[in-house]
N, C-alpha and C positions, 0 to 999 in steps of 0.2 A: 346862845345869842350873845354877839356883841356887846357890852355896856358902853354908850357913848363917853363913861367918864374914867373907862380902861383903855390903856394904850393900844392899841392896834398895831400887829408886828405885819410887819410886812408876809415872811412865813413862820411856820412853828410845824415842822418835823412829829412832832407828838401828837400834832391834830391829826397828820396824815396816818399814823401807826393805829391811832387808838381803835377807830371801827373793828380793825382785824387784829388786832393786838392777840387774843387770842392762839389765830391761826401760826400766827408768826413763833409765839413759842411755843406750839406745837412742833412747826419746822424745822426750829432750833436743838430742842432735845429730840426729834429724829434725827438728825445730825450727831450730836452727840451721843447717842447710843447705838449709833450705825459704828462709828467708830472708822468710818473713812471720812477724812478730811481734806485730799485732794483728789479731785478726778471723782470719779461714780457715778452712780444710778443719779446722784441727783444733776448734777451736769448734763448729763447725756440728756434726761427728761428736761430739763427748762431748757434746750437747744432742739429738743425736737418741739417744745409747745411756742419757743418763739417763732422758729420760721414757720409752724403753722401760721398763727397768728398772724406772720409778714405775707404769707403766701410764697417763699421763697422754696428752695429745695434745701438749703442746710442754713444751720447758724451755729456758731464759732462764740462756744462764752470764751472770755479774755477780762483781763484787770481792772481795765478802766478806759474811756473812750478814747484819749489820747492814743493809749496801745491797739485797739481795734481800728485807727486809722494807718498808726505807724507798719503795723501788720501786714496794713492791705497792699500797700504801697512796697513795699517789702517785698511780700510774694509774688506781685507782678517783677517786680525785678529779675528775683529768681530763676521766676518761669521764662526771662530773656521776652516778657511784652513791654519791660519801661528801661531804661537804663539811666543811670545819673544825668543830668544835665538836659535831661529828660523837661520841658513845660506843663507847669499844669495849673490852669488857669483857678483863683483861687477868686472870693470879695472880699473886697476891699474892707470891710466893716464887721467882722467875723469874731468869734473869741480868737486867740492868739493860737491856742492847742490846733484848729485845721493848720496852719503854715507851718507851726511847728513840724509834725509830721510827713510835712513835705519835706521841707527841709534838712531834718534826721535824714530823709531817705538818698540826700546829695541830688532832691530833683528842683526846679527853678521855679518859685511862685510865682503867677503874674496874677499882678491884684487888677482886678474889672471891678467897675461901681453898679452900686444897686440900686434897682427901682427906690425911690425914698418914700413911694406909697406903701408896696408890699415889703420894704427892708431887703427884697430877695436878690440876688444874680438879674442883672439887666440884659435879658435876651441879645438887642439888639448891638450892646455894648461889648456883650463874647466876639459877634463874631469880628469887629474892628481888633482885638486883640488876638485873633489867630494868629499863628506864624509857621513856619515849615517847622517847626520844634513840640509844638502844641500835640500833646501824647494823651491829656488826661485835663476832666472837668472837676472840678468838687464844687457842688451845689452844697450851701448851705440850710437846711430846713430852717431860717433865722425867729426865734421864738415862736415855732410852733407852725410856721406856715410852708405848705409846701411848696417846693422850687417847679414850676413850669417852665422846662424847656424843651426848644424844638427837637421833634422826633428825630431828625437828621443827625443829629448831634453823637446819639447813642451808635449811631451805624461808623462814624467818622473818628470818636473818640473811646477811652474808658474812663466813665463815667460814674464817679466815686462820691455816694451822698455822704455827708454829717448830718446825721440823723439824730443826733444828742439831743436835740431837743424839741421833737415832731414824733413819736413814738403814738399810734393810732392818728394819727393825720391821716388823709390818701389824697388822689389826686385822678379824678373821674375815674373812679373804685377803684384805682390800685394803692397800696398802703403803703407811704416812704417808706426804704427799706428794701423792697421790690422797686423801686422803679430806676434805678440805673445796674451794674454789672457788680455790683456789693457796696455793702452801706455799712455806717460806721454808729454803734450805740453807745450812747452813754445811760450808766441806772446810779450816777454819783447821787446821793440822797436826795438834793434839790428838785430833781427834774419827775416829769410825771406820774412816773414809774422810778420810784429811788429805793435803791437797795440800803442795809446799814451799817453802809461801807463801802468802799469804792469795787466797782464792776465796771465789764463793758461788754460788748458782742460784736459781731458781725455778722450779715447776714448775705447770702448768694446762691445764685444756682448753678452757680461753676464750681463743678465739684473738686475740680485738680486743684483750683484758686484754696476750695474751703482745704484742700488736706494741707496744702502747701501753707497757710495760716495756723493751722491747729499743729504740725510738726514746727514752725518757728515759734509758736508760745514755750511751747516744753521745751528747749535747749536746742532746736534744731533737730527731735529725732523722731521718727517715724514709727520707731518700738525702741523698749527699753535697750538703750546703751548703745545704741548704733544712730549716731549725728549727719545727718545727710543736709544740715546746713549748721553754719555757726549761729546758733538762734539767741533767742532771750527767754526768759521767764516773765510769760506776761498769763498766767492761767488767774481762770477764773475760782474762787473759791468754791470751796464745796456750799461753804454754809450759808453763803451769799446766793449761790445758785437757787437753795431750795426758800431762801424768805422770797427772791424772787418772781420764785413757781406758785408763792402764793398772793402776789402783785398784781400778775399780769389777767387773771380773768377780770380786772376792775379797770383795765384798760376805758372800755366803751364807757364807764358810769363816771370817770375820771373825765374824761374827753368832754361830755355830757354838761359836766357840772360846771368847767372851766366858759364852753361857749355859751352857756345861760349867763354867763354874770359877765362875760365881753359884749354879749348883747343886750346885758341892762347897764352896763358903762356907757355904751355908745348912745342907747335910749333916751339917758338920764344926766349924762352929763352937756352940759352946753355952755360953752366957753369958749368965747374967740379967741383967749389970749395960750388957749390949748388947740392942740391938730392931734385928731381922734387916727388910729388906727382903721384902715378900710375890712369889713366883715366880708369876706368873698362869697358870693356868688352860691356859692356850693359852700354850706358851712363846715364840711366834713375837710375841708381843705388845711383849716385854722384848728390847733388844740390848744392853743394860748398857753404856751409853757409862759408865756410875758406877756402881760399886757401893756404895752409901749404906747405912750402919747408924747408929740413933740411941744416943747417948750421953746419958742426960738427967740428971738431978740436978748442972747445972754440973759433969760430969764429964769434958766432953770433952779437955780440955787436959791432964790426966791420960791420959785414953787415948793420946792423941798422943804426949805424953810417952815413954808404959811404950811403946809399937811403936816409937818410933823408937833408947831404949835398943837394944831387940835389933835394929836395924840396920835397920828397917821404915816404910819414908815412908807419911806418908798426905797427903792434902788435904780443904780443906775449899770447898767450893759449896751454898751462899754464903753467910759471914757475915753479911751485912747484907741483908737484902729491899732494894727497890728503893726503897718508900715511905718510909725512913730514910736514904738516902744523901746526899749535901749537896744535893745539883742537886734535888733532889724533895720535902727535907725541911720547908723553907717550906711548902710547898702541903700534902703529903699526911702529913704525919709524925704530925699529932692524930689519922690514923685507928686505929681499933681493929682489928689484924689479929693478934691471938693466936697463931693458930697459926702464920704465916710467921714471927713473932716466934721461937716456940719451936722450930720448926725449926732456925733459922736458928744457935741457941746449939746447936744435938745432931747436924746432921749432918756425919757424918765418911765420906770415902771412904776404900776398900781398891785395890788396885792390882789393874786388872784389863788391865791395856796387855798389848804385845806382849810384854815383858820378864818375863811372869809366868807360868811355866807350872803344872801341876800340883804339883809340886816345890815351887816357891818358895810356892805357896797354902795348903798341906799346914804349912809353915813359918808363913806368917802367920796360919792358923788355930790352932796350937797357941798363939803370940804373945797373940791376942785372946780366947784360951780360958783364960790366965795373969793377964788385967789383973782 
């Protein structure tokens, strides 16, 4: 239990480990005395229990999400479905690593604005940005919610999620992940499923797509010392693999805990001078890697301010859109993107980690119910 008169972090990594703390050094020293440390039994076993888990037909561990998007993008190239200069329509309001990864690939982001209710890709606002160039989508799952788009879509384009941070989401029972032609994971330690150390996956059931990712992680080769592309080294660790393997059965109880305490946020906080996140419909939709409320009237740094007087971290994702950061800002920074713009100034997150239970929420909602 929270003490109202100890600071309140926004996360704490140790809370998440401790339950299984156990398990994990078990994992560990079977690693360590397997005596293989790249590639093995453990790899192979946490890539068949994830695309279980997705429902996909193969998964692809890799380094870290950035490289399981750069990958995918990558392979399609490859295989002569995308080529440079290639569109692929990105949002506007996104971490930087989705364009990034376009971009690495010499293919064209076009930033589309997002619903400002769900944070997601604006349906209606894709298809105003199609153009004869338009090759590829990347829906963002943005803090945990999953991206709804029209079925049409998947037949007309490829359709590439960022799943980095919606891992047990679904979307009228199919699980991000599965729902467009490969998806992109992130297990960087923060996120719901954090490995300890950076990790990534991919997940598909195009099988040519998965071999064609899993020979560009390793150097390009298909078997030892014969390179049949000029690849990179983007594998996933052994020993990350198997803390992993012991991650992902806490999926569901994970998923669980975070929509109890976005549904006692929403219950319990009431504040005009805040704009509450929408709980969908289908709560299986939402796994709240974030729990995001807007602040608007340049009020946020106040907000932050007044929670953190009473000993209450918050964070913010993301100050800056993508198409104003330096590396972008030559190119893309004359666009008119409004709403990632004003996002960008009003969202603030509440602490919804491992460290926060009902107690400590009940605390930050009176907190936020004060500003």
């Amino acid at each position: 239990m929270n003490s109202s008169s100890r600071p309140h972090r926004f996360l704490d990594l140790k809370d998440a480990n401790e339950p299984i703390i156990s398990e994990l050094q078990a994992a560990a020293v079977r690693v360590i005395a397997n005596g293989r440390y790249i590639g093995g039994e453990e790899v192979e076993a946490f890539q068949r229990e994830l695309a279980a888990s997705v429902g996909t037909l193969r998964a692809v561990g890799v380094s870290n999400g950035l490289d399981a998007l750069r990958l995918i993008f990558r392979a399609y190239i490859e295989l002569g479905r995308l080529k440079p200069g290639d569109e692929v329509i990105v949002p506007s309001n996104t971490y930087i690593a989705s364009v990034l990864a376009v971009t690495d690939c010499g293919l064209t982001p076009v930033f589309v604005e997002p619903d400002p209710v769900t944070f997601n890709l604006d349906p209606n606002k894709i298809y105003a940005a199609i153009t004869p160039r338009t090759r590829a989508i990347l829906p963002v799952h943005l803090y945990g919610r999953a991206v709804d788009l029209p079925e049409e879509f998947s037949q007309r384009f490829i359709i590439v999620e960022d799943n980095a941070q919606a891992i047990g989401a679904s979307l009228r029972g199919t699980p991000t992940g599965a729902l467009g032609h490969a998806a992109a994971f992130s297990f960087y330690p923060t996120k719901n499923v954090g490995a300890l150390g950076d990790a990534g996956a991919v997940t598909t059931s195009d099988s040519e797509l998965a071999d064609t990712i899993t020979a560009l992680s390793n150097y390009g080769s298909d078997r030892r010392y014969h390179n049949v592309y000029a690849g990179l080294n983007c594998r996933l660790d052994t020993l990350q693999a198997a803390l992993l393997r012991v991650k992902l059965p806490h999926i569901a109880a994970e998923s669980s805990r975070r929509q109890a305490l976005a549904a006692f946020y929403c219950a319990e906080i009431d504040n005009p001078r805040l704009i509450l996140p929408e709980i969908p419909a289908d709560p299986n939709e939402h796994v709240w890697h974030q729990f995001v409320v807007r602040v608007p009237g340049g009020k946020r740094d106040d907000f932050r301010a007044h929670m953190l007087a009473r000993g209450i971290e918050t964070d913010v994702l993301y100050p800056t859109p993508p198409h104003l950061q330096p590396c972008y800002a030559p190119v893309y920074g004359s666009l008119s993107l409004p709403v990632a713009v004003e996002l960008a100034a009003e969202v603030v997150s509440l602490p919804v980690g491992p460290n926060t239970d009902i107690d400590a929420a009940r605390r930050i909602a009176l907190a936020a119910n004060q500003f």
